[in-house]
Backbone bond lengths (Angstrom), bond angles and torsions (degrees), N, CA, C in turn:
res aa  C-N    CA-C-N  psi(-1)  N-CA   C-N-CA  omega(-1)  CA-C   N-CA-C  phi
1 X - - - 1.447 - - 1.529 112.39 -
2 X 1.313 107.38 0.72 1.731 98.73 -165.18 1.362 102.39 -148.59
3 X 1.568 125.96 157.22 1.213 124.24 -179.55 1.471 133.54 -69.17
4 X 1.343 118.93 150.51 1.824 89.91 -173.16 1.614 109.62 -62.03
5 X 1.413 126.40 143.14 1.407 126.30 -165.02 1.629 120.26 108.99
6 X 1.282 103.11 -18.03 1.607 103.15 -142.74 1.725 96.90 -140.64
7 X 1.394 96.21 12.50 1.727 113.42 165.04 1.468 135.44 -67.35
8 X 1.694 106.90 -11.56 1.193 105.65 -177.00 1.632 90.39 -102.36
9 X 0.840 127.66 26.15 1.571 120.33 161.29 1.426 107.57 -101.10
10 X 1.457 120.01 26.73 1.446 110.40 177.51 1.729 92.51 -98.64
11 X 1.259 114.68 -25.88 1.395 136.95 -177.32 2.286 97.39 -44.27
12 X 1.133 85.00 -54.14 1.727 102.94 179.63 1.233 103.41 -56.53
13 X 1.073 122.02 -67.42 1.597 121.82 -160.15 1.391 108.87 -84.52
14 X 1.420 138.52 -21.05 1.665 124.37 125.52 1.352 132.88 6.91
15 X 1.995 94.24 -81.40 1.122 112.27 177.50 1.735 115.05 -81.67
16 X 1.170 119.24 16.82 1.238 119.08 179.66 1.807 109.79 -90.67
17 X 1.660 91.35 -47.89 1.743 123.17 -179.04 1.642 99.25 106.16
18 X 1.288 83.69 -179.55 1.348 101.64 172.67 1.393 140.70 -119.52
19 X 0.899 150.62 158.37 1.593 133.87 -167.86 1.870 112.07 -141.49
20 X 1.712 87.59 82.75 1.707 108.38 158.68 1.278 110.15 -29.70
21 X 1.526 101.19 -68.68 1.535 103.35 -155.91 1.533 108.71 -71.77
22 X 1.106 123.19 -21.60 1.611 125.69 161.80 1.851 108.50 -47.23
23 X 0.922 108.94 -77.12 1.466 148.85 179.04 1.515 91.46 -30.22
24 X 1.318 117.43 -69.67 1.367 110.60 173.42 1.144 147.05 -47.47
25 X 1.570 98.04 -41.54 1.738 108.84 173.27 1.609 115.77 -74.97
26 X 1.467 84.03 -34.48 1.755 83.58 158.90 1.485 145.81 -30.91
27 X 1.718 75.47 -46.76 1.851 92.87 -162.03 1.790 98.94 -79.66
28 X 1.695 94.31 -45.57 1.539 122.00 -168.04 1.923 88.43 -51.47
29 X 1.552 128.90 -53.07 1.135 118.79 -169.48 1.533 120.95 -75.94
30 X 1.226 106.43 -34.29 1.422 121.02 167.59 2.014 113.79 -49.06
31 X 1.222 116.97 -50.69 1.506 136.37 173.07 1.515 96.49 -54.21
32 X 1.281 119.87 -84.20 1.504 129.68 178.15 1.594 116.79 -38.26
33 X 1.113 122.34 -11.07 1.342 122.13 179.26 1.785 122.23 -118.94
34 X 1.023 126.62 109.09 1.636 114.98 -163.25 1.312 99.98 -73.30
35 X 1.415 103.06 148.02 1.280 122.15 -150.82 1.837 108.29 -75.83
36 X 1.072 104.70 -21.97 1.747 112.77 174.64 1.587 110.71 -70.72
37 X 1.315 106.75 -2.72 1.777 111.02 -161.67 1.765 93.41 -89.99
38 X 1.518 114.30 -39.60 1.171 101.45 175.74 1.672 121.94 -134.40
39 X 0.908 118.87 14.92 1.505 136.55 -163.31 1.480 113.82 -70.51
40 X 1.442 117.72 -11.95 1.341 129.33 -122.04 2.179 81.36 -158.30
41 X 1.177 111.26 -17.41 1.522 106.46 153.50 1.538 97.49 81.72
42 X 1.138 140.69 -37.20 1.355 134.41 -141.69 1.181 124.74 110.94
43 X 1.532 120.16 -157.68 1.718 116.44 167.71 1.663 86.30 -124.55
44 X 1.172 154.21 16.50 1.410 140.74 164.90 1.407 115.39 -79.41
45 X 0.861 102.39 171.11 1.813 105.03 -169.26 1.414 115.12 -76.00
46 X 1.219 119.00 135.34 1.576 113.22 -179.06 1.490 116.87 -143.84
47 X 0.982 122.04 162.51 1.164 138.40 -165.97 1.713 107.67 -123.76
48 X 1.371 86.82 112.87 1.808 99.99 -170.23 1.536 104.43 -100.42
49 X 1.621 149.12 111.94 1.148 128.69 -118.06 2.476 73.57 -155.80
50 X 0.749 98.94 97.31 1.619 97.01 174.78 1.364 98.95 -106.23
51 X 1.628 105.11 151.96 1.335 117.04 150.55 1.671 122.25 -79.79
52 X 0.981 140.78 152.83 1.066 124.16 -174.94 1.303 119.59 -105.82
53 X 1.139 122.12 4.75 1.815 142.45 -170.62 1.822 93.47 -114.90
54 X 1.014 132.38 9.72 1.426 131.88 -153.14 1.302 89.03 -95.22
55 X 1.840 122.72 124.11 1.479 110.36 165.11 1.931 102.57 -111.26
56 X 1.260 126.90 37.03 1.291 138.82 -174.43 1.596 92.02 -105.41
57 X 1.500 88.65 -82.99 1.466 113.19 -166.56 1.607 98.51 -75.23
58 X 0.962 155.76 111.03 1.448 146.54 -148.31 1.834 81.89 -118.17
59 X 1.899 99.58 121.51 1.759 94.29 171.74 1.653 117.79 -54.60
60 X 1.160 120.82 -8.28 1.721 107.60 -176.09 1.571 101.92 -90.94
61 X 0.898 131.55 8.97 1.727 144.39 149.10 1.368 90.44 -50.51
62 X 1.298 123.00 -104.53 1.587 145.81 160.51 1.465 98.78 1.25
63 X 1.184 131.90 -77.66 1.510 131.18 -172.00 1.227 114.93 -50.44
64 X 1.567 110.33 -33.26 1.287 120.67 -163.10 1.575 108.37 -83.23
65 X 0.996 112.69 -4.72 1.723 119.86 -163.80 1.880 93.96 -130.66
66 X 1.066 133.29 -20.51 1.179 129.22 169.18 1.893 115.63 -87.77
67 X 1.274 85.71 -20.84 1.406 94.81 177.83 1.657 117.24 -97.61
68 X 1.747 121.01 7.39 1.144 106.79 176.54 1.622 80.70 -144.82
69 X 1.048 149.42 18.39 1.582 144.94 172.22 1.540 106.94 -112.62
70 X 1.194 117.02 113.11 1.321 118.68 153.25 1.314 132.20 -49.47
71 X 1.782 121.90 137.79 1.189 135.70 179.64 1.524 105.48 54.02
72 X 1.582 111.46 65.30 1.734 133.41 -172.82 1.668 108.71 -128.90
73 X 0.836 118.48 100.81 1.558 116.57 164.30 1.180 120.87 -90.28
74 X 1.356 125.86 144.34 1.710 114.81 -158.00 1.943 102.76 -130.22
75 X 0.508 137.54 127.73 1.796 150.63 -147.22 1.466 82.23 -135.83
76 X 1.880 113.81 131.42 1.296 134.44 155.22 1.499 135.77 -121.40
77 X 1.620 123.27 83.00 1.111 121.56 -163.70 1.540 117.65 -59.76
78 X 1.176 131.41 121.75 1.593 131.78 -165.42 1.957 88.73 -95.13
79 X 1.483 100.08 140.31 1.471 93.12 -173.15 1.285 123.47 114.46
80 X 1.545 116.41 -37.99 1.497 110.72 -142.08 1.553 81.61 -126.07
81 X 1.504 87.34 152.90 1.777 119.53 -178.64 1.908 93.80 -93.63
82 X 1.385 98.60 -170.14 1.406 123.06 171.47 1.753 100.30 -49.80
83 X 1.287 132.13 -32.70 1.509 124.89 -160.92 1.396 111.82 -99.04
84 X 1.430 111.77 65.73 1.590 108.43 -171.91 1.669 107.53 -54.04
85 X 0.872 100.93 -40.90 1.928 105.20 -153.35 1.884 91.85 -73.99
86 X 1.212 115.34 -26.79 1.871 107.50 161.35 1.130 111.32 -82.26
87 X 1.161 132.78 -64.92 1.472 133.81 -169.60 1.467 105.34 -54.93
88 X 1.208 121.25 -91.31 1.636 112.66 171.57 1.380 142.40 -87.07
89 X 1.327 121.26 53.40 1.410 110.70 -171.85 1.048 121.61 -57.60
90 X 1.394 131.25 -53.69 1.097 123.61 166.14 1.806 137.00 -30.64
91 X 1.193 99.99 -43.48 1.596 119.32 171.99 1.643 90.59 -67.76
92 X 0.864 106.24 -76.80 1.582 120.81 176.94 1.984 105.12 -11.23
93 X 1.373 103.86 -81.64 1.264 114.71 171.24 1.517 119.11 -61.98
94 X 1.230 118.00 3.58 1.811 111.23 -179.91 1.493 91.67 -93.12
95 X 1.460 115.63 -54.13 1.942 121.29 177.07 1.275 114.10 -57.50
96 X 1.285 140.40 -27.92 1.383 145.42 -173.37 1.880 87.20 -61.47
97 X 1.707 101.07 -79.58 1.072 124.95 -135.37 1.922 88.27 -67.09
98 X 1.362 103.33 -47.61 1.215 90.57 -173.42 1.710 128.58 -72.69
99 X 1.150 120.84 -9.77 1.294 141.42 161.07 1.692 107.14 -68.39
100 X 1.172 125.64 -34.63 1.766 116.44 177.89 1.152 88.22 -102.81
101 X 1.424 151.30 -9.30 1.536 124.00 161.93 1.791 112.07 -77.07
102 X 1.597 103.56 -33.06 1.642 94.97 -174.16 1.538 98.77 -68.50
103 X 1.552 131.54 -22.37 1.494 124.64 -146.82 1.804 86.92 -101.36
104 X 1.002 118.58 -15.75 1.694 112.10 177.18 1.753 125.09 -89.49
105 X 1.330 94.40 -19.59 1.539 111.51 -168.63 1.841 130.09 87.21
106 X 1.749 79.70 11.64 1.348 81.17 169.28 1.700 141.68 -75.38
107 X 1.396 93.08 1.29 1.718 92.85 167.43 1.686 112.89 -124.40
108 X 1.504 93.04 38.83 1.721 104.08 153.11 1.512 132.04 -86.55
């Protein structure tokens, strides 16, 4: 789940727990829904944000959907496993924030 380096943050999310019942409805909603219904995001602008060490989420997912979806920007964290929001939050939160400020006009 994590990049080489970036293993003792499994230590964190241990002590964080885990959430089955999250996890489940997930899966349960994900199954129930065909996969063309949302896979594909909409037509609004999005921000496709991969780790690049990720062997879950594999970054050519990301390429693959930035490269055939209109109005897609694609962000590549160098470093990071499957656990963006541990491994880099910070990075994490600089692309969020700065992607809905360029898409609002707030740094006009």
């Amino acid at each position: 789940m994590y990049a080489p380096g970036n293993e003792h943050l499994a230590e964190q999310d241990a002590g964080e727990g885990a959430f089955p019942a999250v996890a489940a409805a997930q899966v349960k909603a994900s199954e129930a829904t065909p996969k063309e219904a949302w896979s594909m995001g909409g037509t609004a602008p999005m921000l496709a944000i991969t780790c690049l060490l990720d062997r879950v989420a594999v970054p050519e997912n990301a390429y693959k959907i930035a490269e055939t979806r209109p109005n897609t920007w694609l962000a590549g964290l160098p470093g990071c496993g499957h656990n963006m929001i541990n491994e880099q939050p910070e990075e994490l939160r600089r692309l969020i924030v700065g992607f809905i400020q360029a898409r609002s006009g707030a740094n006009k």
